[in-house]
N, C-alpha and C positions, 0 to 999 in steps of 0.2 A: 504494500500500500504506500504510496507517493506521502513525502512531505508533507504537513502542510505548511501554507504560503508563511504563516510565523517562524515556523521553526524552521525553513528553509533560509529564513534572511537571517534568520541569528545563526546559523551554520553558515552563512557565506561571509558573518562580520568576524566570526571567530578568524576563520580562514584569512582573511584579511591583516587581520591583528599578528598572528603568529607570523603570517609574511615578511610585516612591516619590523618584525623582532628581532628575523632572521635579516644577517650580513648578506651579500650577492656569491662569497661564498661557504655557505651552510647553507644543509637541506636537511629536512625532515622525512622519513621513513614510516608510514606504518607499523610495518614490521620492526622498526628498532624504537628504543628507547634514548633520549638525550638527541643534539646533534652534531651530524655529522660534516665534515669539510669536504667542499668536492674537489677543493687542490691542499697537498699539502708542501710545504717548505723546506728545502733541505740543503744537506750542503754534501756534495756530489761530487767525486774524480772520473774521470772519463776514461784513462787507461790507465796502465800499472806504474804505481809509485808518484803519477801526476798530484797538485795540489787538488787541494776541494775549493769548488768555486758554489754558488749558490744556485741552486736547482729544484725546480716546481714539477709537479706532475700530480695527475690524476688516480687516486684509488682505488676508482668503481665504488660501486654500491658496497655498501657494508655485508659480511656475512654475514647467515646465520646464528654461527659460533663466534665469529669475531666479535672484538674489545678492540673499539679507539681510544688509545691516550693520548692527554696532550702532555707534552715533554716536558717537567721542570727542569730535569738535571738527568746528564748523562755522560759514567762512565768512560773513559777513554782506555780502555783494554789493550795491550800487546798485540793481540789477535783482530786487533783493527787493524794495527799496522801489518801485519802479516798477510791480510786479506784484503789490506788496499795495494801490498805487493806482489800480491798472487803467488806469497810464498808457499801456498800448498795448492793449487794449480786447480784452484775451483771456484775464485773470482767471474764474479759481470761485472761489467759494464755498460752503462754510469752504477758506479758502487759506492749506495749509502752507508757511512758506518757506524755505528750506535748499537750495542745492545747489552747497557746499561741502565736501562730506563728506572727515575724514577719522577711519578707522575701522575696526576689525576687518570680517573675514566670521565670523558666525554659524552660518546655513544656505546652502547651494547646492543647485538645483535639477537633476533626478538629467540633463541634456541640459548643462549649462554646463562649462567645461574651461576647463582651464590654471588653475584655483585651488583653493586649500584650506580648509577652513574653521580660523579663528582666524587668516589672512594678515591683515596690515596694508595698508591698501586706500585709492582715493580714488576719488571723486565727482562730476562737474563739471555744467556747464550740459544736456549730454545725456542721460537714462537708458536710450534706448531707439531704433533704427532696423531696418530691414525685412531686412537684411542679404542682399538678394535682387535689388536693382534696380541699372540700370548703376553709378549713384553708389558704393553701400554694396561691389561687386566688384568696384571699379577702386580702395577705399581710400579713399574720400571720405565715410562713413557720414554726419559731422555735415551733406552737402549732402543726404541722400537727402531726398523730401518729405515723407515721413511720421517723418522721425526726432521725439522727443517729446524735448520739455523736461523735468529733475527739476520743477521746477515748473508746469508747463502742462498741466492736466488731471490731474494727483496732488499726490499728498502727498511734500514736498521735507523737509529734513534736519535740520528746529528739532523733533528728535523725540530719540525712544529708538534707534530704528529707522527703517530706510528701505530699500525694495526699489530694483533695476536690472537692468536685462539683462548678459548676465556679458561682453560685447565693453566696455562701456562701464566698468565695476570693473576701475580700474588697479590692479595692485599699484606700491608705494611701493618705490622704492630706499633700501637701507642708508643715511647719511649726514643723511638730511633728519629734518628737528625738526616731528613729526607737529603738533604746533601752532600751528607756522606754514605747512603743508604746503596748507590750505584753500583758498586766496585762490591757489596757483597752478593750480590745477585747471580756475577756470576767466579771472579778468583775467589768471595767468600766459603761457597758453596763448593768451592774446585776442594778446597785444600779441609773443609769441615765433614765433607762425604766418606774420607779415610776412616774419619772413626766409626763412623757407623759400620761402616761394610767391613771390617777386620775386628768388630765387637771389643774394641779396646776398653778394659775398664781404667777405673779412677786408678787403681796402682801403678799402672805401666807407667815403662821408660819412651818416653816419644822423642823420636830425633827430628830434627827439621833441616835439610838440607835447603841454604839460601835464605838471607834476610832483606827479601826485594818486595815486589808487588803482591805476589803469593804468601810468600815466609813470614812476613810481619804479622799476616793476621793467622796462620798455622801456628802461629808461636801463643797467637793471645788463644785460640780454642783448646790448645791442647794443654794450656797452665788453668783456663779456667773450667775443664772437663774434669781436675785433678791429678795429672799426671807428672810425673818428674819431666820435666821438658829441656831437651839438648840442644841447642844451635849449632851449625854447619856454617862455618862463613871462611874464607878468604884472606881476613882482613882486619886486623886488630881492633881496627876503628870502628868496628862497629858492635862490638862487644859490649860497653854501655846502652846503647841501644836496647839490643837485645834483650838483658838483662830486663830492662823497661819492660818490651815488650810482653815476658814471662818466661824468657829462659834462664832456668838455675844454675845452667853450666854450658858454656861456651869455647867452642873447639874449632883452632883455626886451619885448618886440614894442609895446608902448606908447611907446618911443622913438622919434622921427621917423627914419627910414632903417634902420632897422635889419634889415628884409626885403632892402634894395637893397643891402645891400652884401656879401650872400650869392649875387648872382646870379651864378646859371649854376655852382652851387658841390657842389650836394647830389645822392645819388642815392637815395636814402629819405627819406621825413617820414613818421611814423608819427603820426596824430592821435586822441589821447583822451581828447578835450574831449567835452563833450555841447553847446554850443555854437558854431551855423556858424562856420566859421575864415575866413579872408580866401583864399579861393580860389586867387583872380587872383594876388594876391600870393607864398604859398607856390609856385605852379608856376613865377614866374619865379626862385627858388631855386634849381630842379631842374636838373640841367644835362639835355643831350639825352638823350634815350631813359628819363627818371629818373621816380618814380614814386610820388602822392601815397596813401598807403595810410587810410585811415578806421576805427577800430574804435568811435568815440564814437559813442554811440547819440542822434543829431541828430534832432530829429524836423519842423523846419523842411529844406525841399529844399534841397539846396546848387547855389550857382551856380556855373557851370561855362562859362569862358571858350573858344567852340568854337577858336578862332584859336591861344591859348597853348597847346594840344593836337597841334595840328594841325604848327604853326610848330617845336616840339621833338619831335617823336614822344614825347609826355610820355601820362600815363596818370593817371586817377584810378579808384580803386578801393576795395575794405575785404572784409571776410571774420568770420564768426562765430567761434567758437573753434576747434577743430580734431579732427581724428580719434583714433582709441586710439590710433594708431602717433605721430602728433604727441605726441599728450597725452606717453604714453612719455619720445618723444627731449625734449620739453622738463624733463620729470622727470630725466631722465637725466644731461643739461645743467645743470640746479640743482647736482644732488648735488654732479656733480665740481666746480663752480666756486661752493661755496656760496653760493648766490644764492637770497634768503628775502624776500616783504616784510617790510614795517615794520608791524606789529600792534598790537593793544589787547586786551586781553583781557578778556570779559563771561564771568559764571557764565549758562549757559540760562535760567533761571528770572530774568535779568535784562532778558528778551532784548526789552522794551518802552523802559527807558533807552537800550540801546545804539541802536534803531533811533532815538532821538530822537538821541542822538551825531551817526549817520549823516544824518539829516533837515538839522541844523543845520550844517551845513558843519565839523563838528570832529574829527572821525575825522581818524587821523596813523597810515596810509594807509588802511590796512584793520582789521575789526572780526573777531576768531573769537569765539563762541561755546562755550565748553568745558561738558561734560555733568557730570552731577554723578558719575556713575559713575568720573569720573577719578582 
């Protein structure tokens, strides 16, 4: 049955109204919730190792499943620069790089649940898995093989906006300092997911190889999980540090003996170097049944002593970042035990200086990104 002529005019003032509220670019959806932008803003290289220059493009229509955020702050990762050099030979181009997001929700796609739009949200190395294969319904989404990278094959977070599938848009706990919130999304999560998957308890001896972008915050979860915690560094100078950070004992591995006289001592080494570590050596650390963890993105083969394996029932292993339920408990985990990296802070429209920071070995730990909108 038709309208009638009243309630048709009050349905065409509303219409009117909402119009006049909406910018020329946002639109409104039936099917979604909040709005959405039909171009978003970004900052973009066009081929390998080029600068990012500033770059617009269209999203389409919002998913189902998909979450738009708008971007307060983000991240500036290692693994940006590695993927804006096509150091692992699975770059596009024009390549957005961001996926450190933290940031409101905007829009929600009318099939997405458990969030709201204008929630405080984060972002990590994942956007997106199939949530239908054994992986993705046993809780292991980030193993599924079709799960996608923020950056690998779209557009990641050095934007206005950036789209996700809504498993992967965490909400943010009360407590955490949304500006330093980026950098644990996804190195937080890299180097907190060891302890889960190797059931380490409070007693264990935790080693941390590297006190960088990774290591500084391996140092703060593995002292505040309880564990005796070791440092791995180089480098004298940075042994105060450390210390800081929550390592009890600090070892400068360029000393003659200084592996040996850990033997048979650790049940964790957590390694996040990007170069090979002395293999042979850290396993005899390890005491029986103990277990060399990797998250350093190595890209020479590591050598692996079959004997020192075999003779301890030792293990070497490593693991990508981790699931929403991880991502969560390691969120959850910051909050209550204020545990934040150590940051630097670039305005977006800087965001060519800061990657040279990060190029040049001087980032002191990690790099965010803040939007101008902040």
């Amino acid at each position: 049955m038709p309208d009638a002529p009243d309630t048709q005019e009050a349905s065409r003032a509303k219409e009117n109204l909402v119009s006049k509220k909406l910018t020329s670019n946002q639109k409104t959806n039936p099917a979604t919730l909040g709005e959405t932008m039909t171009s978003y803003n970004a900052y973009a290289a066009k081929s390998a190792k080029a600068s990012l220059e500033p770059y617009s493009y269209a999203p389409g229509d919002l998913g189902p499943e998909e979450v738009e955020i708008k971007v307060d702050y983000c991240g500036l990762c290692h693994s940006d620069l590695s993927m804006l050099d096509n150091d692992w030979g699975m770059s596009q181009y024009p390549f957005v790089p961001g996926h450190e997001v933290a940031g409101t929700i905007s829009a929600l796609g009318g099939e997405t649940k458990g969030l709201r739009v204008g929630q405080k949200v984060g972002l990590g190395w994942y956007s997106r898995s199939c949530l239908s294969c054994h992986e993705c319904l046993s809780g292991d989404q980030h193993l599924c093989s079709t799960a996608q990278g923020t950056i690998v094959g779209r557009h990641g977070g050095f934007a206005d906006r950036v789209r996700a599938q809504w498993p992967w848009v965490r909400p943010l706990p009360d407590g955490l300092d949304m500006a330093k919130t980026g950098p644990l999304l996804c190195g937080g999560v890299t180097v907190f997911a060891p302890l889960l998957i190797n059931d380490v308890p409070a007693t264990a001896r935790v080693g941390v190889i590297g006190i960088g972008g990774l290591g500084h915050m391996a140092l703060q979860f593995a002292n505040k999980w309880g564990c005796e915690v070791h440092a791995f560094t180089t480098s004298d100078s940075k042994e105060a540090e450390a210390r800081k950070l929550g390592a009890h004992f600090v070892h400068n591995t360029k000393q003659p003996g200084a592996l040996k006289k850990l033997a048979r001592s650790l049940d964790l080494i957590i390694s996040t170097i990007n170069a090979p570590p002395d293999v042979s050596g850290l396993l005899d650390t390890l005491k029986p049944k103990g277990h060399l963890h990797n998250v350093g993105a190595v890209l020479k083969p590591l050598e692996v002593p079959a004997f020192s394996l075999i003779a301890g029932q030792k293990s070497v292993g490593g693991s990508p970042t981790g699931s929403p339920v991880v991502i969560d408990e390691m969120l959850e985990f910051s909050a209550r035990h204020s545990i934040a990296p150590i940051t630097e802070a670039f305005p977006m429209a800087k965001v060519n200086d800061a990657l040279e920071h990060l190029r040049s070995g001087k980032a002191r730990y990690r790099i965010v990104l803040i939007n101008e909108s902040v």
